[in-house]
C-alpha positions as protocol buffer text, in pm:
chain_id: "A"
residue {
  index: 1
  type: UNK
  ca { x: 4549 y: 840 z: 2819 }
}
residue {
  index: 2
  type: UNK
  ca { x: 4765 y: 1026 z: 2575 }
}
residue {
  index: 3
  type: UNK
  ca { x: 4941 y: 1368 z: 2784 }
}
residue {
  index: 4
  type: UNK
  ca { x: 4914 y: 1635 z: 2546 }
}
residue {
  index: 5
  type: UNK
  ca { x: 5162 y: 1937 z: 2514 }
}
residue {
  index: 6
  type: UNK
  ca { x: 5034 y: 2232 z: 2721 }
}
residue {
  index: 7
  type: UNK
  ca { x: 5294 y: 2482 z: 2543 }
}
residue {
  index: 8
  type: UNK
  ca { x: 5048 y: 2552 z: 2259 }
}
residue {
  index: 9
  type: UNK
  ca { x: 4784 y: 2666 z: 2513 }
}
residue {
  index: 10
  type: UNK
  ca { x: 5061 y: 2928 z: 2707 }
}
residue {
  index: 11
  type: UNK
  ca { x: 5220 y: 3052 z: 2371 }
}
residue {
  index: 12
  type: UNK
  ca { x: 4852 y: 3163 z: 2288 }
}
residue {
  index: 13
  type: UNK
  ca { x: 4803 y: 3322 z: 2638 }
}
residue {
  index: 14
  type: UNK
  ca { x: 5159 y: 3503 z: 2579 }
}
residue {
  index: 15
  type: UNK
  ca { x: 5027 y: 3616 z: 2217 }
}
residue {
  index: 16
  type: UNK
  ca { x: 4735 y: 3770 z: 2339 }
}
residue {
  index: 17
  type: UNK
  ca { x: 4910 y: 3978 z: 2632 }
}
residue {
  index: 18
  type: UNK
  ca { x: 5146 y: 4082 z: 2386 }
}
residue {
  index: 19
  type: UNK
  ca { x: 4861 y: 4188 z: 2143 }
}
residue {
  index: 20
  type: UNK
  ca { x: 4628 y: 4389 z: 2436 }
}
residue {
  index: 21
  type: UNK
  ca { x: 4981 y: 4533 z: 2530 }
}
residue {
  index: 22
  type: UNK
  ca { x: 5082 y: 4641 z: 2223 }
}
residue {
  index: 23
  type: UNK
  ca { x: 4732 y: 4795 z: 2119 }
}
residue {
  index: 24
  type: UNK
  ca { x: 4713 y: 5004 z: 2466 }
}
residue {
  index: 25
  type: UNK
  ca { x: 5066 y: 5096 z: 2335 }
}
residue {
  index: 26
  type: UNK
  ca { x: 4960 y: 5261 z: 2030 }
}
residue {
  index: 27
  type: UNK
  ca { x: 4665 y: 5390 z: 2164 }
}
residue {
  index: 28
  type: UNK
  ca { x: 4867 y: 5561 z: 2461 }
}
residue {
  index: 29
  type: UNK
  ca { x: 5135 y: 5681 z: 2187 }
}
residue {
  index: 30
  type: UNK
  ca { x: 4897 y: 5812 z: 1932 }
}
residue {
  index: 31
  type: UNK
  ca { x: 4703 y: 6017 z: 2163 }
}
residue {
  index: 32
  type: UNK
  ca { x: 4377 y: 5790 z: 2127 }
}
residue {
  index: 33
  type: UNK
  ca { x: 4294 y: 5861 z: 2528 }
}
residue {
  index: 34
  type: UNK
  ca { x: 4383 y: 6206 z: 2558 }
}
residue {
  index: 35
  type: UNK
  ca { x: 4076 y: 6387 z: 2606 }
}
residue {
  index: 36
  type: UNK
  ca { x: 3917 y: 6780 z: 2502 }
}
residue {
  index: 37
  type: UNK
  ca { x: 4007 y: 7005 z: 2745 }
}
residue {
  index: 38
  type: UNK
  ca { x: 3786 y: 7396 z: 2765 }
}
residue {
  index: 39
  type: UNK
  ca { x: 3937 y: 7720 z: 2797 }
}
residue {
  index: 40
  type: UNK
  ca { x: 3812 y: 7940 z: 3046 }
}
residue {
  index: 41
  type: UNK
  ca { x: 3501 y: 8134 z: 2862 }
}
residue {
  index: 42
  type: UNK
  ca { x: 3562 y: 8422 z: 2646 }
}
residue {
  index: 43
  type: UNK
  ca { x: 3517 y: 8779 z: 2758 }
}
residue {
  index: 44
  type: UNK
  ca { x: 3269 y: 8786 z: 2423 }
}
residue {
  index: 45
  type: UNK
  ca { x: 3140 y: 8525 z: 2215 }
}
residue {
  index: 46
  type: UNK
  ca { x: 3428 y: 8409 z: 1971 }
}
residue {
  index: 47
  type: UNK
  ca { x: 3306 y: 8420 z: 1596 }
}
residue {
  index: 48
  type: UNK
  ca { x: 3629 y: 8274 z: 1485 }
}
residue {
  index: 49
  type: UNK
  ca { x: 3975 y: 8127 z: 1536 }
}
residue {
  index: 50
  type: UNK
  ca { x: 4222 y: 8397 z: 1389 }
}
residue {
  index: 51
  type: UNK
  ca { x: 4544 y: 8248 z: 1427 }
}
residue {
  index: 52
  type: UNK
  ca { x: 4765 y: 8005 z: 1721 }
}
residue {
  index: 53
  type: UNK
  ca { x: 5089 y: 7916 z: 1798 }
}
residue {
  index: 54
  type: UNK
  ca { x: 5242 y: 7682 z: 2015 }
}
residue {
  index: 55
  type: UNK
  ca { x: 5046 y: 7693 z: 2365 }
}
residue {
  index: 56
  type: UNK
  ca { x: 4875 y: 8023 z: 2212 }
}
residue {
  index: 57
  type: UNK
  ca { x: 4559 y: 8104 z: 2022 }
}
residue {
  index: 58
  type: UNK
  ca { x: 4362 y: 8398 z: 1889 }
}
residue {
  index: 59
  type: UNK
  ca { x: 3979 y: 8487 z: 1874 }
}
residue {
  index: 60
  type: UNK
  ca { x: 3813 y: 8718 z: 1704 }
}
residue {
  index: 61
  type: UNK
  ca { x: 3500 y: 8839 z: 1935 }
}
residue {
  index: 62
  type: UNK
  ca { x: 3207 y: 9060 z: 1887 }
}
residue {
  index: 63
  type: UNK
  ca { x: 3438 y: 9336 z: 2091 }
}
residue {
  index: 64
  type: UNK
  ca { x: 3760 y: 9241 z: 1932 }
}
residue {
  index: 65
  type: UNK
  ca { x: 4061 y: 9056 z: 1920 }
}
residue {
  index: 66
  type: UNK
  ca { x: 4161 y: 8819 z: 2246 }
}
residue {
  index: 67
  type: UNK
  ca { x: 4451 y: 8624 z: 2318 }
}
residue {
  index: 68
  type: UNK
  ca { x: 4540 y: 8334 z: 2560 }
}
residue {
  index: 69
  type: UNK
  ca { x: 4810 y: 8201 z: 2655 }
}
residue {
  index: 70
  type: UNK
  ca { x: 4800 y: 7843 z: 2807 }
}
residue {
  index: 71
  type: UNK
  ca { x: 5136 y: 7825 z: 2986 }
}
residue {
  index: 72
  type: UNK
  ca { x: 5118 y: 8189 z: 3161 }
}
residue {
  index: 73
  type: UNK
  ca { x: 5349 y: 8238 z: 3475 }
}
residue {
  index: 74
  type: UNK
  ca { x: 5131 y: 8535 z: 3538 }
}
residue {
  index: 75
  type: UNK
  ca { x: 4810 y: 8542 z: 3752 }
}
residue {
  index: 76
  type: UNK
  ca { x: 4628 y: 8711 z: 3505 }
}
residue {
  index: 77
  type: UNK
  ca { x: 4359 y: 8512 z: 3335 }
}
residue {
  index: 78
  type: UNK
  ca { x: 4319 y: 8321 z: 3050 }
}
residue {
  index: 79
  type: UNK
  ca { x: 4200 y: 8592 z: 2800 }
}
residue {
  index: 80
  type: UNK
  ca { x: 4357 y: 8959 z: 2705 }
}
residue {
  index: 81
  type: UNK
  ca { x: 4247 y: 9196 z: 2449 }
}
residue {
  index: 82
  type: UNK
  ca { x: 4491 y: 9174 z: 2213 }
}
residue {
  index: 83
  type: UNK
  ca { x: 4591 y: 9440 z: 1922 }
}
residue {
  index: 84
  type: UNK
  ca { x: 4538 y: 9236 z: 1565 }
}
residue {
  index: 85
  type: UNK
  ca { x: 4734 y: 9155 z: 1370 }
}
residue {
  index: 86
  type: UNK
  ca { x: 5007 y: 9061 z: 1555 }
}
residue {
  index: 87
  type: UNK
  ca { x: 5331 y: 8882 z: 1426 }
}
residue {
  index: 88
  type: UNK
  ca { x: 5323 y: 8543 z: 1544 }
}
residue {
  index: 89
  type: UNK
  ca { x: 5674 y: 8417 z: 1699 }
}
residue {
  index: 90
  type: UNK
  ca { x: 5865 y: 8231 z: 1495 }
}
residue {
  index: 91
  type: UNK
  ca { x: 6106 y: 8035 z: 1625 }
}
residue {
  index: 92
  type: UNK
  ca { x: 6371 y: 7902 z: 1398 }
}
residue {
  index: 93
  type: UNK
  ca { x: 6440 y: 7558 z: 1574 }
}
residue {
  index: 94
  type: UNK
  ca { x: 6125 y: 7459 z: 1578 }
}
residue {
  index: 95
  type: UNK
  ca { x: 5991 y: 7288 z: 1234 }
}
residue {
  index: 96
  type: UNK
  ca { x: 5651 y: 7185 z: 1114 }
}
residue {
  index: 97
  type: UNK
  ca { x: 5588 y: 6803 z: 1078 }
}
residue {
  index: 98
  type: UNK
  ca { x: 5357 y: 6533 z: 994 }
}
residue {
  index: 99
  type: UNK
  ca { x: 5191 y: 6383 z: 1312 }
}
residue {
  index: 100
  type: UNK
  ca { x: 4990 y: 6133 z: 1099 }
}
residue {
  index: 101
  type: UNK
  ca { x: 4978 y: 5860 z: 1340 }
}
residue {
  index: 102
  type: UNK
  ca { x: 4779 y: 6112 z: 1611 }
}
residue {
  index: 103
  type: UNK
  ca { x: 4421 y: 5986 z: 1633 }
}
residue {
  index: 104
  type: UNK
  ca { x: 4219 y: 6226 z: 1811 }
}
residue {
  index: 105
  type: UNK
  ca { x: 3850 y: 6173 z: 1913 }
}
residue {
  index: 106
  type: UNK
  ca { x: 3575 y: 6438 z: 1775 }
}
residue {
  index: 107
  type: UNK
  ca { x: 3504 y: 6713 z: 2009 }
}
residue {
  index: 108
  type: UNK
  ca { x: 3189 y: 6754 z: 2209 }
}
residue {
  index: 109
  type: UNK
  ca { x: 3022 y: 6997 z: 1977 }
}
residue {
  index: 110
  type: UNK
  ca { x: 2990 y: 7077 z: 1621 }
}
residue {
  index: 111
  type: UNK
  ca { x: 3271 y: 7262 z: 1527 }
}
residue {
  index: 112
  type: UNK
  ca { x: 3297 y: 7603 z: 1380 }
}
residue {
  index: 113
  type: UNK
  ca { x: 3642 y: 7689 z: 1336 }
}
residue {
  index: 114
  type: UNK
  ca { x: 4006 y: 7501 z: 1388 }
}
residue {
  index: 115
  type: UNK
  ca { x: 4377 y: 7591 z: 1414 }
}
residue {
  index: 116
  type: UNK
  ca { x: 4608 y: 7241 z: 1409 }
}
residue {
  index: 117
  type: UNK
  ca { x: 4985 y: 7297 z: 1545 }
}
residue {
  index: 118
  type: UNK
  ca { x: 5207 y: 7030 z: 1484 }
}
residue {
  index: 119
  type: UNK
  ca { x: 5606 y: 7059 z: 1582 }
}
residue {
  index: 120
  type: UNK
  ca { x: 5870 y: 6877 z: 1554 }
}
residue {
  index: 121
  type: UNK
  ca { x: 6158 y: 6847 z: 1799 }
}
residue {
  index: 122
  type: UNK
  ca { x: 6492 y: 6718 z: 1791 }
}
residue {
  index: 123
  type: UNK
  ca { x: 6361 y: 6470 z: 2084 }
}
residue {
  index: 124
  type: UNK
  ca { x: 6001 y: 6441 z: 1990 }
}
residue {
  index: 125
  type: UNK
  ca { x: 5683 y: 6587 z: 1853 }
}
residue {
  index: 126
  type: UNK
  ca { x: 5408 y: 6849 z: 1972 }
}
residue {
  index: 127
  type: UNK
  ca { x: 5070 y: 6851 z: 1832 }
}
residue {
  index: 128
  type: UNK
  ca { x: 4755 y: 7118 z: 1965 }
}
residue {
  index: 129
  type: UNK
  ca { x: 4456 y: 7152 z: 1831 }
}
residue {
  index: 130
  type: UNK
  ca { x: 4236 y: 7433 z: 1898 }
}
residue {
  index: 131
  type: UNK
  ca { x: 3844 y: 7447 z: 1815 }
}
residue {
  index: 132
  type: UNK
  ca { x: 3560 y: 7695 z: 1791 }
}
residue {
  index: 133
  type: UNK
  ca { x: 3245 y: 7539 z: 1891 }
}
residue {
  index: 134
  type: UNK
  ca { x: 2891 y: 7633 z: 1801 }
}
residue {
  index: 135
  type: UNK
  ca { x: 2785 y: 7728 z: 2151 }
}
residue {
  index: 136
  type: UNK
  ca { x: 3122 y: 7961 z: 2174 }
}
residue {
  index: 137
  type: UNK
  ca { x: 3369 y: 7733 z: 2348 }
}
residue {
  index: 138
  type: UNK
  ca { x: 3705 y: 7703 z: 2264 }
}
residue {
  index: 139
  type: UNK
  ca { x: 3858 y: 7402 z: 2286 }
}
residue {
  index: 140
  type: UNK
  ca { x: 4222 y: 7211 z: 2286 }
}
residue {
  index: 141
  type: UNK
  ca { x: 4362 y: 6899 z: 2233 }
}
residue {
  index: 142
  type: UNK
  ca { x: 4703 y: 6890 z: 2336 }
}
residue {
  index: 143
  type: UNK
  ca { x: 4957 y: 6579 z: 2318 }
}
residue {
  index: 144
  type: UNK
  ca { x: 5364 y: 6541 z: 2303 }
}
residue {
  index: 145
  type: UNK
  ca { x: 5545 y: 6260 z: 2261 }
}
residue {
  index: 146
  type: UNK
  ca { x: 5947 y: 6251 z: 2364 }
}
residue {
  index: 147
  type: UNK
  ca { x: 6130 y: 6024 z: 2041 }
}
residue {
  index: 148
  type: UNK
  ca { x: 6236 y: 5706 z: 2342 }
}
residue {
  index: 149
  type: UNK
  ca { x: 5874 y: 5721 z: 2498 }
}
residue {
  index: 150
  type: UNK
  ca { x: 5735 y: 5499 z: 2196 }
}
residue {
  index: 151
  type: UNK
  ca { x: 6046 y: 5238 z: 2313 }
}
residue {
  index: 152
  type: UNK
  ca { x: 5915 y: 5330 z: 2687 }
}
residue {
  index: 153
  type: UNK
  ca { x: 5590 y: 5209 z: 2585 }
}
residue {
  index: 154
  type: UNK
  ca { x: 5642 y: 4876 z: 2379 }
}
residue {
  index: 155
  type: UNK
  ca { x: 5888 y: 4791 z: 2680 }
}
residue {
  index: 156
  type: UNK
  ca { x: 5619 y: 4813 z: 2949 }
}
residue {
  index: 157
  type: UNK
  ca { x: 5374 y: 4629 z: 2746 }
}
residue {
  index: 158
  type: UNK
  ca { x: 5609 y: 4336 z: 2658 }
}
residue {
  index: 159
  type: UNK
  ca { x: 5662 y: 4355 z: 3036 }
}
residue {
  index: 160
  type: UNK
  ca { x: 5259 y: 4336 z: 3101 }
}
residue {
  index: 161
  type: UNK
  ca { x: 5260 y: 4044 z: 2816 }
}
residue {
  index: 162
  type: UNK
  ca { x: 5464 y: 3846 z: 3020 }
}
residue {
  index: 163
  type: UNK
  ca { x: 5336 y: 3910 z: 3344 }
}
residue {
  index: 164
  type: UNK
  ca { x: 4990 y: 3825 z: 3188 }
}
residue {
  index: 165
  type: UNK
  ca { x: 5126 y: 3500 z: 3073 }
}
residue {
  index: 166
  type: UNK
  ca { x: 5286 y: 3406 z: 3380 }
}
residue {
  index: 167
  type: UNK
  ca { x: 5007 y: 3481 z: 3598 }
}
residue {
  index: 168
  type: UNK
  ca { x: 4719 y: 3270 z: 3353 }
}
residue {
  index: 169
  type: UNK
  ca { x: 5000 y: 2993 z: 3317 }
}
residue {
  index: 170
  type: UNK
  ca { x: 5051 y: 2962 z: 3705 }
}
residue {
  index: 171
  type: UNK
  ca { x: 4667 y: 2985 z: 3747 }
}
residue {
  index: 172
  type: UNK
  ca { x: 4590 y: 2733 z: 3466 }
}
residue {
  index: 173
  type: UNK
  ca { x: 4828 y: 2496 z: 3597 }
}
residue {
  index: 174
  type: UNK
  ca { x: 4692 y: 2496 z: 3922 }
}
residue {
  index: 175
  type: UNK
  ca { x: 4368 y: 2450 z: 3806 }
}
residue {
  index: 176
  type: UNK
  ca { x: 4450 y: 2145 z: 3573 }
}
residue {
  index: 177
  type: UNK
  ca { x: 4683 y: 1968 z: 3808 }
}
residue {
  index: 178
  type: UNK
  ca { x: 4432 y: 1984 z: 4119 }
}
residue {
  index: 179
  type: UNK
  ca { x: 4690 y: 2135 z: 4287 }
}
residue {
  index: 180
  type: UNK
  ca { x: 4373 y: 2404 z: 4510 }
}
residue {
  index: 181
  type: UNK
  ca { x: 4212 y: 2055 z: 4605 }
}
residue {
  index: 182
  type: UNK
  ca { x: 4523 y: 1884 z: 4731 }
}
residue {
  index: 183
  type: UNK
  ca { x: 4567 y: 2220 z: 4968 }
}
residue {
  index: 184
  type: UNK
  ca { x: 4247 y: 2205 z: 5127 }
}
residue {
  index: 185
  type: UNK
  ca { x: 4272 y: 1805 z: 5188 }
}
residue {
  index: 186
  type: UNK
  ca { x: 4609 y: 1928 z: 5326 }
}
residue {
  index: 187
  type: UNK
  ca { x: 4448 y: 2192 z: 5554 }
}
């Protein structure tokens, strides 16, 4: 009986933990399983989306103009009124960029209105999304990325690859050699 080569078997085991690893890579990096999250309801029902900035957006309501703030040191809640127009910060080191390679999942709801915010950083990239729904929700969608997590990423799932690959080898070679039956005649 001819002993055939058992690499071809474990480079194909390696391949395909390298493959799952790198897709849960890009999905993790691209925002793919970063989920809708709802502000706190509205004093009024919002009939539109009148302007956001970074961690900030703007309704218009049936009693006015409301503004919340998602990273508020204060107690106060989510919604203020708000005087409108108001001039929307601009901050000079921050720039506008594509964030092409974001794939975000629909929102629960048909959607009325939007706002997208997309920054980039020296060290990485911001991108919110804020929606209107039908039933008078608003929504965001909120995902970073720091420039070395991408590296971060592809190292832990080349790390995963390879523990896959060691793991089915060891198992597969246990299994082909006999090795569990010699143990329990052993035992």
């Amino acid at each position: 009986m001819k002993n055939k080569s058992k690499l071809p078997i474990f480079v194909a085991i390696f391949l395909c933990g390298l493959v799952i690893s790198a897709c849960l890579s890009y999905a993790i990096y691209s925002g793919l399983l970063v989920k809708w999250t709802e502000l706190p309801k509205a004093p009024e029902k919002p009939i539109e989306i009148v302007g956001a900035e970074y961690g900030k957006v703007y309704i218009e309501t049936t009693d006015g103009y409301f503004g919340c703030e998602l990273y508020s040191k204060n107690a106060t809640p989510c919604w203020s009124k708000i005087d409108w127009p108001i001039s929307l910060h601009e901050d000079p080191y921050l720039q506008e960029c594509r964030t092409d390679w974001s794939l975000v999942l629909p929102p629960p709801g048909k959607v009325v209105d939007q706002e997208d915010i997309r920054l980039c950083l020296t060290e990485g990239w911001n991108h919110q999304i804020f929606v209107l729904t039908e039933n008078g929700s608003v929504l965001v969608w909120e995902h970073a990325e720091n420039a070395l997590s991408g590296l971060f990423i592809v190292f832990i799932g080349t790390c995963l690859g390879t523990v896959l690959f060691l793991s089915f080898s060891i198992i597969f070679l246990f299994l082909k050699n006999g090795l569990t039956r010699k143990l329990k005649n052993d035992l």
